[in-house]
ZADRENLUM-643094 format. One record per residue (C-alpha): residue number from 0; residue in three letters; x, y, z. Coordinates in Angstrom, 3 decimals. Layout:
% residues N
    k    r      east     north        up
  NUM  ALA         X         Y         Z
...
% end
This chain:
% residues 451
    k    r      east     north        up
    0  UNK    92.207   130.364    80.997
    1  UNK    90.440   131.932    83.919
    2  UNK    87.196   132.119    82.326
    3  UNK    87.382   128.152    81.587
    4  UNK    88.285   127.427    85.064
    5  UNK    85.163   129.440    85.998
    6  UNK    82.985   127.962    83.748
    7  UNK    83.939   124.412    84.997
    8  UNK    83.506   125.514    88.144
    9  UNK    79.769   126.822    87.307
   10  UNK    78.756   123.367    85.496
   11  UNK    79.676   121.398    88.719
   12  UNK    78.218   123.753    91.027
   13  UNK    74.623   123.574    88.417
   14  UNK    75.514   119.426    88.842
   15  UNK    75.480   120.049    92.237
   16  UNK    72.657   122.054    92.485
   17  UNK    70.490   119.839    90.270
   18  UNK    71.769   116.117    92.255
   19  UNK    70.216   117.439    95.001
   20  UNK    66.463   117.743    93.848
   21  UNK    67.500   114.852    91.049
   22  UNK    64.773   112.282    90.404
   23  UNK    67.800   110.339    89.505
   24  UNK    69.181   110.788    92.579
   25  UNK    65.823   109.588    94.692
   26  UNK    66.073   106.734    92.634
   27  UNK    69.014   105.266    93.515
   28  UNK    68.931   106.096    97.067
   29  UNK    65.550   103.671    97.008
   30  UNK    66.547   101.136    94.863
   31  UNK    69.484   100.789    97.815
   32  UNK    67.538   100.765   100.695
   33  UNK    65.560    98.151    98.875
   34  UNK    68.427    95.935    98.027
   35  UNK    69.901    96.344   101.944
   36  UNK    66.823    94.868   102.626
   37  UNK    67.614    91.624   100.548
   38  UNK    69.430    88.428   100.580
   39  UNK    72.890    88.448    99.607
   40  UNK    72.431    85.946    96.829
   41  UNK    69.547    87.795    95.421
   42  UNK    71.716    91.201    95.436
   43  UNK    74.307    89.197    93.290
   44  UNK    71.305    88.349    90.915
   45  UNK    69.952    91.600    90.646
   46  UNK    73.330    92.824    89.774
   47  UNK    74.201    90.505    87.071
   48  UNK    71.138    91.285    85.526
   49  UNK    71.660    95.254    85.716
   50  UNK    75.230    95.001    84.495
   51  UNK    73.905    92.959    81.225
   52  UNK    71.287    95.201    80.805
   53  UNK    73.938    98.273    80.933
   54  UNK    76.477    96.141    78.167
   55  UNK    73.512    95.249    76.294
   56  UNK    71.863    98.619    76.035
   57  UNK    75.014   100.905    75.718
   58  UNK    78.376    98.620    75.292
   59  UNK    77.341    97.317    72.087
   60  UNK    77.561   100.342    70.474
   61  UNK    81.359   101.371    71.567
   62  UNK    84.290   100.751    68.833
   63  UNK    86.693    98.756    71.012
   64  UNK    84.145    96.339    72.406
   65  UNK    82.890    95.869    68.760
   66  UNK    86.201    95.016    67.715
   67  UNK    87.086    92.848    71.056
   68  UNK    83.691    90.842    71.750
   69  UNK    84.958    88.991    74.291
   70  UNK    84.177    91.752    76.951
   71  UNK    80.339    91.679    75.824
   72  UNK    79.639    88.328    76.208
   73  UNK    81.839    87.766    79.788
   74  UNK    81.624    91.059    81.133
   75  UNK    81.796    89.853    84.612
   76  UNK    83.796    86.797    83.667
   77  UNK    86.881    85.413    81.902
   78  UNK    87.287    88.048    79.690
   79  UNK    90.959    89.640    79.289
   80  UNK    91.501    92.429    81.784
   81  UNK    91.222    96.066    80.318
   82  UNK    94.291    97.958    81.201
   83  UNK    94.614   101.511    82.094
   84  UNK    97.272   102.177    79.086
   85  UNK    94.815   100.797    77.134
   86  UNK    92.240   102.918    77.549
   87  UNK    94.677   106.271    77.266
   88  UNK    96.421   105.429    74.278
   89  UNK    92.529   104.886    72.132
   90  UNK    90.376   106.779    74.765
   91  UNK    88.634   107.813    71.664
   92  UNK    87.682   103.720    70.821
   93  UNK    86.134   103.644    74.211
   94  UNK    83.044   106.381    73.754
   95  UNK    79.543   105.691    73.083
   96  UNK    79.040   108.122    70.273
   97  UNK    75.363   108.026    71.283
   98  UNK    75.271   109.558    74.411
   99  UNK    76.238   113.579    75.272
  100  UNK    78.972   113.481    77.721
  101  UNK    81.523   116.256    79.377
  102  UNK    85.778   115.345    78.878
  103  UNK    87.681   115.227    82.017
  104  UNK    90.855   114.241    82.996
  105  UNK    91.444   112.040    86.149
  106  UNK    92.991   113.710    89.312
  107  UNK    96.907   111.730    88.264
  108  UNK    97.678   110.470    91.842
  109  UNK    99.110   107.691    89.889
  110  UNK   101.588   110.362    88.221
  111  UNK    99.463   109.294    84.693
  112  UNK    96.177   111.484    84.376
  113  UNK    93.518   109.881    82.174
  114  UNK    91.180   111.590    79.353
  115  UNK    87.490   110.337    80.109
  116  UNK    84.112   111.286    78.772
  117  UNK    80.954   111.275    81.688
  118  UNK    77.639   111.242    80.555
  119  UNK    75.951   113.859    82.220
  120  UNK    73.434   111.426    83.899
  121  UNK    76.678   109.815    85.647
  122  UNK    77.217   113.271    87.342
  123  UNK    73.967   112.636    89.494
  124  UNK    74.438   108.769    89.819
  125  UNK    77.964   110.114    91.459
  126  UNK    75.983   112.100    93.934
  127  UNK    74.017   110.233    94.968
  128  UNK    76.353   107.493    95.844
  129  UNK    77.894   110.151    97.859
  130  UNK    74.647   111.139    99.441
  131  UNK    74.118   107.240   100.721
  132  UNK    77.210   107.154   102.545
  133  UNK    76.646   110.782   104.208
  134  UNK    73.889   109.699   105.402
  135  UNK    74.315   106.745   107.380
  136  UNK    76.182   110.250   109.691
  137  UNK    72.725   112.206   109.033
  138  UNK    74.266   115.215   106.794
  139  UNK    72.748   115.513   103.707
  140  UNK    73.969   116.996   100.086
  141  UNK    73.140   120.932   100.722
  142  UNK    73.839   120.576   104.706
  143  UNK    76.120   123.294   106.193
  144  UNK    79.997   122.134   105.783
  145  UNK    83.067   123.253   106.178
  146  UNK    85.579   121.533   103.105
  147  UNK    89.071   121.065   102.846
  148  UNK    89.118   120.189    99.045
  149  UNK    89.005   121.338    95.805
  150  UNK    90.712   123.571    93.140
  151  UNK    92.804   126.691    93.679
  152  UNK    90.872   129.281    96.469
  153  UNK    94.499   131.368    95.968
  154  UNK    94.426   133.552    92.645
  155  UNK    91.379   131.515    91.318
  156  UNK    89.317   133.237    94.991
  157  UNK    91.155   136.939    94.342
  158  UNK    93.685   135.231    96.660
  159  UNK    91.455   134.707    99.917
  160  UNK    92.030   131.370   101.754
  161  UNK    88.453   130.857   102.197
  162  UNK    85.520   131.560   100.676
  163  UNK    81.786   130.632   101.144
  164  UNK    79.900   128.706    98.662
  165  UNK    75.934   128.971    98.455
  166  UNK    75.143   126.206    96.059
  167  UNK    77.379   123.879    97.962
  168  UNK    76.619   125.542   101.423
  169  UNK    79.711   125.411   102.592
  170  UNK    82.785   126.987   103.911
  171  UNK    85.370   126.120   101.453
  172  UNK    89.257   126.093   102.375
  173  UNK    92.022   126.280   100.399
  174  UNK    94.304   123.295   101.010
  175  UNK    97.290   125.710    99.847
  176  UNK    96.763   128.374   102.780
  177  UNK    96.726   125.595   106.192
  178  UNK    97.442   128.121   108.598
  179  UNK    97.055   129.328   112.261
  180  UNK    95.631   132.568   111.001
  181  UNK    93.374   130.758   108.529
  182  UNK    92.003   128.363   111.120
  183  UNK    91.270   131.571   113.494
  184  UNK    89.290   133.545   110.727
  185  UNK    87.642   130.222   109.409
  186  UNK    85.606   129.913   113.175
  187  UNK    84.734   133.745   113.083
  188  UNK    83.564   133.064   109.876
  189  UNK    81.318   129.931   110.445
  190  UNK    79.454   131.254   113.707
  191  UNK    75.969   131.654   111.472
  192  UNK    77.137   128.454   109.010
  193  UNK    76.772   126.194   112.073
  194  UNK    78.374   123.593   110.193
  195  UNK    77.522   119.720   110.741
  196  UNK    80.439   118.272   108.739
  197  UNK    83.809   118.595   107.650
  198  UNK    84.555   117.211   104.108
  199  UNK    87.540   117.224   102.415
  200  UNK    91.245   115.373   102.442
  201  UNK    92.435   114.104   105.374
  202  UNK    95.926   115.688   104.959
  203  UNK    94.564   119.010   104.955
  204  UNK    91.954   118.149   107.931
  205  UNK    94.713   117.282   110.394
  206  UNK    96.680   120.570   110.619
  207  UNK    92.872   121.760   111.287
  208  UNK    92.475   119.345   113.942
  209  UNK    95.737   119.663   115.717
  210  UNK    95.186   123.523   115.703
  211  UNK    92.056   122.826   117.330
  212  UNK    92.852   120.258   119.567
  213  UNK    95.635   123.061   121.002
  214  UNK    94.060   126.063   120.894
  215  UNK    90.196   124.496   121.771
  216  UNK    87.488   123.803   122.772
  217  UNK    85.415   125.631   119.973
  218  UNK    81.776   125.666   120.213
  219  UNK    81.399   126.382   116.622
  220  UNK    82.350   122.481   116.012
  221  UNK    80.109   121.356   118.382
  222  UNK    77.398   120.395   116.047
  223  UNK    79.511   118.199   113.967
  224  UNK    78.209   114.924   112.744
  225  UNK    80.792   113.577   110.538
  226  UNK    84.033   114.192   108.940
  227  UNK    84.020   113.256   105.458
  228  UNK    87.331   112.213   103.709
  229  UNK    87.428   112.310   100.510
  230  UNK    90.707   112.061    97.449
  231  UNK    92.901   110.014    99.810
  232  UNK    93.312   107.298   102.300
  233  UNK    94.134   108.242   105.658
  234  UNK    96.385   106.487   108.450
  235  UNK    94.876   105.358   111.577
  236  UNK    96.238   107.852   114.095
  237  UNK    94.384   110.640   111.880
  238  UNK    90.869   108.789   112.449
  239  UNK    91.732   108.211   115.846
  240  UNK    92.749   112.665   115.995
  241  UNK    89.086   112.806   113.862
  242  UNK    87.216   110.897   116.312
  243  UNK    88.860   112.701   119.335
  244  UNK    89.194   116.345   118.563
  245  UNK    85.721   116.613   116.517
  246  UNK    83.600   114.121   118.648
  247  UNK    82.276   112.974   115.087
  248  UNK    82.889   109.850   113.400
  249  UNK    85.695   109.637   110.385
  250  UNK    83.060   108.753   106.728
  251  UNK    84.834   107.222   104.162
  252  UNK    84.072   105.601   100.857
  253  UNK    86.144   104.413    97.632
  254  UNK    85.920   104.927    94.449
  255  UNK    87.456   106.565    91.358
  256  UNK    87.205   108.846    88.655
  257  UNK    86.955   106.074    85.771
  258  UNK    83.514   105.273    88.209
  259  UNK    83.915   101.265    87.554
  260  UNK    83.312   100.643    91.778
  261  UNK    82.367   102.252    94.505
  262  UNK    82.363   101.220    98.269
  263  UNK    81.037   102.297   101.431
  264  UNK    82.859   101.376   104.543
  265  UNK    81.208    99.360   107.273
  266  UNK    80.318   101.070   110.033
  267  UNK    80.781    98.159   112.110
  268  UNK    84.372    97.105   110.689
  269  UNK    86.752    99.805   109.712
  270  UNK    89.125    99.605   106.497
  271  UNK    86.053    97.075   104.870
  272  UNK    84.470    98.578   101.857
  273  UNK    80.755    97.737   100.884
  274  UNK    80.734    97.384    97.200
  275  UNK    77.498    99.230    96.493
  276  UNK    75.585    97.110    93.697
  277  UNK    74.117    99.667    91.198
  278  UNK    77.397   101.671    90.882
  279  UNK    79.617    98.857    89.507
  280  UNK    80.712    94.946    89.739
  281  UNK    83.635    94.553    91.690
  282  UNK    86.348    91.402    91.044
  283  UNK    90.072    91.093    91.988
  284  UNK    92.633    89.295    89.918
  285  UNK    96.015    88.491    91.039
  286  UNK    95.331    91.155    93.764
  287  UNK    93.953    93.617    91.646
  288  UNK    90.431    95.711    92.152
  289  UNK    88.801    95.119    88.524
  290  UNK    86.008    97.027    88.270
  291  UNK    82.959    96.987    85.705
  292  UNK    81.043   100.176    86.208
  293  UNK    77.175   100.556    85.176
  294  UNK    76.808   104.622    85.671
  295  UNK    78.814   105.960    82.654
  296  UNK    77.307   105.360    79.467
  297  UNK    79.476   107.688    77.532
  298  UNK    82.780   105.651    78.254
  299  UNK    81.972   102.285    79.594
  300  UNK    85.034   100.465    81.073
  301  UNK    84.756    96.865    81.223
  302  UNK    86.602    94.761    83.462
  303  UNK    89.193    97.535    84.040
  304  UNK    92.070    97.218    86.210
  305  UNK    91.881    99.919    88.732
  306  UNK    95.481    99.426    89.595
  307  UNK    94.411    99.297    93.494
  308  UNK    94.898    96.557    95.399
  309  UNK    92.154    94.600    97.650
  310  UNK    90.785    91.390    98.907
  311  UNK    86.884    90.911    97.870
  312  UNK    84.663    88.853   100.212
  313  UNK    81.126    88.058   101.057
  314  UNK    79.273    90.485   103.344
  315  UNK    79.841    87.790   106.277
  316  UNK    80.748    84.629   106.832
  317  UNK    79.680    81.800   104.441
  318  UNK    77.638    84.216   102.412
  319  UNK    75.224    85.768   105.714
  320  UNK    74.710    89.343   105.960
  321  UNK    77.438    91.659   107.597
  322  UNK    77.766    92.659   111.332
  323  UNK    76.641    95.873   109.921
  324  UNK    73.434    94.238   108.221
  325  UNK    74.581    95.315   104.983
  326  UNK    74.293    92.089   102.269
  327  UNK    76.393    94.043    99.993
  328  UNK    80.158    92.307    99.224
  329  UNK    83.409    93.940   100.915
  330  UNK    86.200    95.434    99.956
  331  UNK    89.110    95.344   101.736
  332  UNK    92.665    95.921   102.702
  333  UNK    92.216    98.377    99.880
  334  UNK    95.631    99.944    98.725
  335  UNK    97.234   101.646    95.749
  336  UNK    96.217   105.247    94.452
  337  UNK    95.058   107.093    97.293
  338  UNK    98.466   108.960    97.752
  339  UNK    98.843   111.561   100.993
  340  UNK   102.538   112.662    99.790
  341  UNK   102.985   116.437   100.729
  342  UNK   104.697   119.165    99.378
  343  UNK   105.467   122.642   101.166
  344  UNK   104.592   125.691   100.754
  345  UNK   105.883   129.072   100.901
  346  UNK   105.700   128.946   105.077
  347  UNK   106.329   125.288   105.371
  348  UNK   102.497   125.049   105.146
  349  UNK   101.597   121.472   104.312
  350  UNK    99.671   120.910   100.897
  351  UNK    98.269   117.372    99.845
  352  UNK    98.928   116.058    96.958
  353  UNK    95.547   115.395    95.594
  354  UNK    95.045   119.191    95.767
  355  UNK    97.461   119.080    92.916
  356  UNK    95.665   117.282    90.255
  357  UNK    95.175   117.232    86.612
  358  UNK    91.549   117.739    86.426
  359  UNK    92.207   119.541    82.752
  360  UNK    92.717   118.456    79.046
  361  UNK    96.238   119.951    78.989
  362  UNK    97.419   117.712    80.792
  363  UNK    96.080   114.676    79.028
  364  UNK    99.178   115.477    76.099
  365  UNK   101.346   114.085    78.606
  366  UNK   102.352   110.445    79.447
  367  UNK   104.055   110.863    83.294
  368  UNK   103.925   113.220    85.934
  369  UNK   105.803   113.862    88.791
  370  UNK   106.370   116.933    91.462
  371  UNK   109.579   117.264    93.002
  372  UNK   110.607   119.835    95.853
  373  UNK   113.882   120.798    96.798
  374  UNK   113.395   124.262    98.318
  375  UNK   110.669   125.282   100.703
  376  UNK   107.518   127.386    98.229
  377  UNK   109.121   126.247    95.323
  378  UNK   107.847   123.275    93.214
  379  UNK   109.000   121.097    89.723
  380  UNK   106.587   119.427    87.786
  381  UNK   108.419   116.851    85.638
  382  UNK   107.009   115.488    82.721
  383  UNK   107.478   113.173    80.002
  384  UNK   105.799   111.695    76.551
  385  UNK   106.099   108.335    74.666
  386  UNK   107.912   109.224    71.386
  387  UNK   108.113   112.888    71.446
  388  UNK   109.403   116.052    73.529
  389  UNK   106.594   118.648    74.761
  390  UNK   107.068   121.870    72.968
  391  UNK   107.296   124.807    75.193
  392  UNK   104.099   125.925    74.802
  393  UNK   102.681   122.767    75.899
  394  UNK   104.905   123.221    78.581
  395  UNK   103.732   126.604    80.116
  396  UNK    99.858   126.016    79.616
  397  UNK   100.241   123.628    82.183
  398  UNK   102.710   125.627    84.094
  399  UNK    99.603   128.561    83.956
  400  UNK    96.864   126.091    85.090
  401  UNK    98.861   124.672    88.086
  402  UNK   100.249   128.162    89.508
  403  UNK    96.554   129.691    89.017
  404  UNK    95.342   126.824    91.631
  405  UNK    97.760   127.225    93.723
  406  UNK    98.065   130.628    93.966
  407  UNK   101.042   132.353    95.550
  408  UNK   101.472   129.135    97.881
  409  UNK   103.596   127.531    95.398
  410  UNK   106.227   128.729    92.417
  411  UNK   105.709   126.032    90.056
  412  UNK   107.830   125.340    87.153
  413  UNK   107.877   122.711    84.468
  414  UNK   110.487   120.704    82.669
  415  UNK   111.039   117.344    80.608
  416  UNK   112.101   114.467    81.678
  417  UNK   112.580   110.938    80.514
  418  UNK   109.950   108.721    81.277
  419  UNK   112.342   105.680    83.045
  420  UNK   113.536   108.725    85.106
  421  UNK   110.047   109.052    87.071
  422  UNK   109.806   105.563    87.942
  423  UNK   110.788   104.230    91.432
  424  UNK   113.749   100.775    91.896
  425  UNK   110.540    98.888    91.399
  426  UNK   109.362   100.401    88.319
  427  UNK   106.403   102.478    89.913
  428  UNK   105.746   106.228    89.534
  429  UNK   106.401   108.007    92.548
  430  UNK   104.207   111.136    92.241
  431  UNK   106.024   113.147    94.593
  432  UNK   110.128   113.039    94.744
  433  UNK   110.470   115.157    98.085
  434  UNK   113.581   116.484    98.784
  435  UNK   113.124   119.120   101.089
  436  UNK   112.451   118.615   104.979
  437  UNK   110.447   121.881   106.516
  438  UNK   111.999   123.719   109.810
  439  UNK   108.883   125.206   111.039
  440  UNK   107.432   123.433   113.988
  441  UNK   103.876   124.768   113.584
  442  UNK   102.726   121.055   112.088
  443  UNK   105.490   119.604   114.018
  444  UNK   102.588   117.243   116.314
  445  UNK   101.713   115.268   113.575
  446  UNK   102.842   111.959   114.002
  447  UNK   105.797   110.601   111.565
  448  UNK   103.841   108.692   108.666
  449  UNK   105.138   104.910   108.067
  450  UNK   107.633   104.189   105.003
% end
């Protein structure tokens, strides 16, 4: 199991590696500058071309489109909406048999992980989506950073809460060991880094920056450009913290692991998205992002209901570019998935949610997820599937995946549940069912977060 986990994490790290001298990824980053440069009209035009160009080439060849035409010919039309159940009951119907892919699961802030296959090119198309929104703060891929993301840096690091990462070129935190004593050895460690970012999610930036903002100023932050959030969405009082404490502005972007749309946000008008044409074709129906994306040939999704919410618009009014300049559509009041629910940890430690995801086929034998807490280190992962009980070795495979990532932070455990059970009054799965309220007052500045 250990060994896997190390491998993944040596095939994203080569991904990573690779995206940033890509061809592929020099490519896209012109063929956007070129299109900022255009009319909005004609960006509309170029995109309905590309996206029949992507059905046409790579679509057509897929099982369920074959047997449901209707999303060939209307792609970006009336064609029926493409549901996320759907897709993970005949994932299988959905792949391009042509094209050499990796599996992954989605990251299950919804409480219902996903099995998807990504063509490898779709890796680099990913990066360098990321790489046009990092740079409107001038960092770059491989620039110095210091991240607050990822996978288990607990018993999966030899059980160090930090640990630097050459092929990323970054100081990498584990979001299960937020800590004074972390935060003091993370600036001895970073003197020669001289970072110019932070990246990671925002829940496990703000302990960072309250710590800071008490115990600074540090001139090993002074060279910060940006703070990158990625995973979640984050409240206004922590981009207004951001903005304050690091001097840097708050970067954020949207997208998702099924890679159907991505946005950019406007540098001129916070909380609006631009919908960046050679990722995806953005609609919304009845309130609902629907998303067509044109970067995954393995697993093309077609009109797929994201299950966020968001209002789509020109770039301006009656059609004219954005305040920003940008001639791209927006997004906006964007809202659904990006959960910043916390659990505790063994010292009251605060640990995001999206640090506990499901990035791993054993979880894809499950239907419903959901972490409840009750007792302050101590963690239940509740899960459920349609027509049949988990056996127990099902069962404590996962229960070995999630305590490797989170270390000795967390005791996890694992049980059954029925799948009504994990729904909210209003039917919805609520990821995490917290029960426990922590006494320590070393987080005790953050502001209380809205119902």
């Amino acid at each position: 199991m250990k060994g896997s986990a190390i491998s993944r994490s040596r095939v994203a790290a080569a991904a990573f590696r690779a995206a940033c001298d890509s061809p592929l990824v020099t490519a896209h980053l012109k063929t956007l500058a070129q299109l900022e440069l255009a009319e909005p009209n004609e960006v509309v035009q170029w995109q309905e071309r590309r996206l029949r160009r992507f059905v046409d080439r790579w679509a057509t060849a897929v099982p369920y489109y074959r047997e449901n035409p209707e999303y060939l010919r209307s792609p970006d039309g009336t064609a029926a909406v493409l549901d996320k159940e759907t897709v993970r009951r005949s994932s299988a119907a959905f792949a391009n048999p042509k094209v050499p892919a990796r599996q992954v699961t989605t990251g299950g802030t919804g409480g219902r992980p996903l099995s998807l296959r990504i063509s490898y090119s779709s890796f680099f198309s990913e990066w360098a989506h990321i790489a046009y929104v990092w740079s409107r703060a001038g960092v770059r891929l491989n620039d110095p950073k210091i991240t607050f993301r990822g996978s288990s840096l607990g018993t999966g690091f030899y059980g160090r809460p930090m640990i630097y990462q050459r092929t990323y070129n970054h100081m990498a935190v584990s979001p299960f060991h937020l800590s004074e004593k972390t935060f003091t050895e993370l600036l001895s460690s970073i003197r020669d880094l001289r970072p110019v970012a932070i990246w990671g999610y925002p829940s496990s930036i703000t302990p960072f920056a309250l710590w800071a903002a008490r115990t600074g100023p540090h001139p090993e932050l002074a060279r910060l450009r940006a703070v990158l959030l990625a995973s979640e969405g984050a409240l206004d009082w922590q981009l207004d913290l951001f903005r304050e404490v690091f001097d840097a502005p708050p970067i954020r972007w949207y997208g998702q692991s099924e890679k159907v749309v991505f946005g950019a946000e406007c540098p001129r008008v916070p909380g609006h998205y631009h919908v960046t044409p050679t990722y995806g074709v953005a609609q919304v129906i009845n309130d609902r992002i629907i998303g067509s994306g044109m970067t995954n040939a393995a697993m093309p999704l077609l009109r797929y209901d994201t299950e966020d919410g968001g209002v789509l618009a020109p770039p301006g009014l009656m059609g004219r570019r954005c305040a920003c300049g940008s001639p791209f559509v927006v997004l906006r009041d964007v809202a659904g998935r990006w959960d910043q629910s916390l659990v505790y940890g063994m010292h009251d430690e605060p640990i995001s949610s999206a640090a506990l995801n499901f990035h791993d086929e054993a979880f894809a034998r499950f239907d419903r997820f959901q972490f409840r807490q009750e007792r302050r280190g101590e963690v239940e992962l509740r899960v459920a599937s349609a027509g049949r009980v988990p056996d127990a070795a099902e069962l404590e495979k996962a229960r070995c995946l999630l305590q490797h990532r989170v270390g000795d932070r967390l005791v996890i455990s694992v049980t059954v549940a029925a799948a009504d059970d994990l729904l909210s009054r209003r039917g919805k799965i609520l990821m995490i069912d917290q029960r426990y309220r922590p006494s320590q007052a070393d987080f005790s500045a953050m502001p209380a977060q809205p119902a």
